[in-house]
Structure formats: structure tokens, C-alpha cells
N, C-alpha and C positions, 0 to 999 in steps of 0.2 A: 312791176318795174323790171326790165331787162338788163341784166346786169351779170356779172361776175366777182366774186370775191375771196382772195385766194387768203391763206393762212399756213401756218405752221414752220414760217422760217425761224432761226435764231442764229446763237454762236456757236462752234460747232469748232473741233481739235479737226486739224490737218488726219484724215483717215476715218474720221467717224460718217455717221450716218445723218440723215433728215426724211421726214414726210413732209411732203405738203399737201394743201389737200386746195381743190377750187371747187366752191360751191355755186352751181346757178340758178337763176330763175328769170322769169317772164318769157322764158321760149323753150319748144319742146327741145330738151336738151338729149331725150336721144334720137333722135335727127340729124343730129349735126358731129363733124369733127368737130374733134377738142386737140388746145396745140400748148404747150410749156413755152416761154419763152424766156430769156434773161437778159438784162442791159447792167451791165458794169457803168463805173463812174468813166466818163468821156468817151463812151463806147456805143457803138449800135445797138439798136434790139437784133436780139439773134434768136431767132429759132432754134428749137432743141429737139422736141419728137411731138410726134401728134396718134390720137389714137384716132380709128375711126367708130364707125358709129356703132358698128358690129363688133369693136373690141381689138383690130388689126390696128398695131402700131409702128410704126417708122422713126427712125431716128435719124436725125437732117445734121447734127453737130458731130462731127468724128471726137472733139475733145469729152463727150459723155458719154460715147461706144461701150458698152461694157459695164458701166460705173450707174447711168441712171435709168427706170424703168417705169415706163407711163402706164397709166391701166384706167379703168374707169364701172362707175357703180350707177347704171341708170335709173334704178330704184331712188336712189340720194341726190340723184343730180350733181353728180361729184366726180370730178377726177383728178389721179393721183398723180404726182414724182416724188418715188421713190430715190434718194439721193445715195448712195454709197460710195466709198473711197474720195472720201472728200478730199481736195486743193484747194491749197490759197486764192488759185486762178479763178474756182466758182462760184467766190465773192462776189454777187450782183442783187439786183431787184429780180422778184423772178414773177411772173405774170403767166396766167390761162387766158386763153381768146378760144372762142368758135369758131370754124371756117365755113364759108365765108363770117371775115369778123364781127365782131360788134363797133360800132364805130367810139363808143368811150371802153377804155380798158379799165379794170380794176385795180384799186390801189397798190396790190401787188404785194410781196412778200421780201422782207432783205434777209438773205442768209450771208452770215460770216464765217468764214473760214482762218481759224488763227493758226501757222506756221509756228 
């Protein structure tokens, strides 16, 4: 089954940290970009960074510049965000895709940030 399925969000103090971790399967996953992504309540999905297949990562949200760090274990089929200096503002769902994507996305991850 080709799929994606992300884990490791919670609640989290204004400044602390998170992992998350996206596990895949049913396609060669080092092949392919891998991309973060997060949708807040009444908000767009927004792209965060994406790594590529070789390990080179890009960071497409200025509001996570600095703060989050994408990486990836092709052995595991796994890639990471690293979260640091958390905000209230990074209160969202947060989601792994493929690029080009998978057409269902995985359930997703909710991380909270309490002020």
C-alpha cells in the first residue's frame, strides 16, 4: 500500500522542541523528494521545506527559517522535522507528501503550542 504516515506531534510550551517523524511505504522512497507541510484551523496547506533525494534540503516558509530542520533516513523510509523554538503560531496539522505527491495524504500529525 502506498501511503505515508506521520507521527510524533503533541503539546508542547511556547520555546520547546518536537520530532516528527513520516514513515513510508509502497514506493521507492529514496527516489523521491520528501516535503513538511502544515495547515492551521482555516488556513491553507503551506509548505515548509523539503529534502531531496540525496539529502539537500530547502526551506520554502520564512516563518520556520532558523527554527525547523528536515533530514531524512533512507534505510527507514523516514523523514524527519526537527521543530525548535516553538510558537503559538506553529499550532497546525502537520503532514509529509512525496514530490511529485501521492494523491491521498496521510493522516497527519497535530502539534500544539501553548503561550
Amino acid at each position: 500500500q502506498v501511503q505515508v504516515v506521520e507521527s510524533g506531534g503533541g503539546l508542547v510550551n511556547t520555546g520547546g522542541s518536537l520530532r516528527l517523524s513520516c514513515v513510508a511505504s509502497g514506493f521507492t522512497f529514496s527516489a523521491y523528494t520528501m516535503r513538511w507541510y502544515r495547515q492551521a484551523p482555516g488556513k491553507q496547506r503551506e509548505l515548509l521545506l523539503a529534502i531531496s533525494n540525496t539529502g539537500t534540503s530547502t526551506t520554502y516558509a520564512d516563518s520556520v527559517k532558523g527554527r525547523f530542520t528536515i533530514s531524512r533516513d533512507n534505510d527507514k523510509k523516514t523523514v524527519y522535522l526537527q521543530m525548535d523554538s516553538l510558537k503559538p503560531e506553529d499550532t497546525a496539522m502537520y503532514y509529509c507528501n512525496r514530490y511529485p505527491p501521492l494523491f491521498y495524504w496521510g493522516p497527519g500529525t497535530q502539534v500544539t503550542v501553548s503561550s
